[in-house]
N, C-alpha and C positions, 0 to 999 in steps of 0.2 A: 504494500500500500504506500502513495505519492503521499508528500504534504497535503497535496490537495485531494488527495482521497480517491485520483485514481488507481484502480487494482489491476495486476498483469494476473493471468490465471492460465493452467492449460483447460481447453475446453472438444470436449470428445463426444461422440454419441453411436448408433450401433452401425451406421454408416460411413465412418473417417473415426479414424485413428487420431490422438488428441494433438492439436493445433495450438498455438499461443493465442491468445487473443486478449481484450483490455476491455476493463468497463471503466468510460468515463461520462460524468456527469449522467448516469443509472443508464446508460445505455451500452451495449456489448458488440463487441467488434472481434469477427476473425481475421489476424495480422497473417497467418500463415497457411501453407496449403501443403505440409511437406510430403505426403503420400499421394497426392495426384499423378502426379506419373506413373505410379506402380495401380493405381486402383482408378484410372481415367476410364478405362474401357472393360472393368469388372462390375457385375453384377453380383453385388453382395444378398445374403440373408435374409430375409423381413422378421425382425427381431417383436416377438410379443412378450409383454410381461405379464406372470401369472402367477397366483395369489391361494396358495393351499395349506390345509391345517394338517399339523401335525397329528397322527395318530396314537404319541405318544403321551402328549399332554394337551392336543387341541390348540398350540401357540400356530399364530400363524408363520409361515414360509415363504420368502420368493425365489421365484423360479422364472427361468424366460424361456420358451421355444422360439428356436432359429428355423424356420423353415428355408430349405435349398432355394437358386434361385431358380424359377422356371416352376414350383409349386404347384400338383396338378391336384386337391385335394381326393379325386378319382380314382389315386394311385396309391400306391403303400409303398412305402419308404422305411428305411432300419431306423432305428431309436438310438441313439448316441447320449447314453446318461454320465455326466460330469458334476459331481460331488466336490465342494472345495468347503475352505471354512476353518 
């Protein structure tokens, strides 16, 4: 954070890999683009966020399915489960 209260920050989401960018005077700017070349012409994942309770004690959970690109929900596709934490 500036004197003057501008913040640099990385800023990411399930489409681009995190970018620098700044928020000044409450408004947010991306400064960089460094994975465009490598992901200019990829078709990435349609990332959903999902919200399930634990069978254990009922706390809730999040989780996100990445559906491939090209999704035909018609179709059946393998299940990739990844546990972190």
């Amino acid at each position: 954070v500036s004197n003057n209260g501008d913040i640099a920050f990385t800023l990411a989401d399930t489409q681009r890999p995190a970018d620098i960018a700044t928020i000044k005077r409450g408004k947010a700017e991306r400064l960089t683009s460094l994975n465009s070349d490598a992901l200019g012409d990829k078709q990435l994942a349609k990332v959903e966020e999902i919200w399930l309770k634990s069978s254990y004690d009922q706390l809730p959970i999040q989780g996100w399915i990445a559906y491939p690109p090209g999704f035909d929900k018609s179709k059946k596709y393998p299940l990739v489960l990844e546990i972190h934490g």
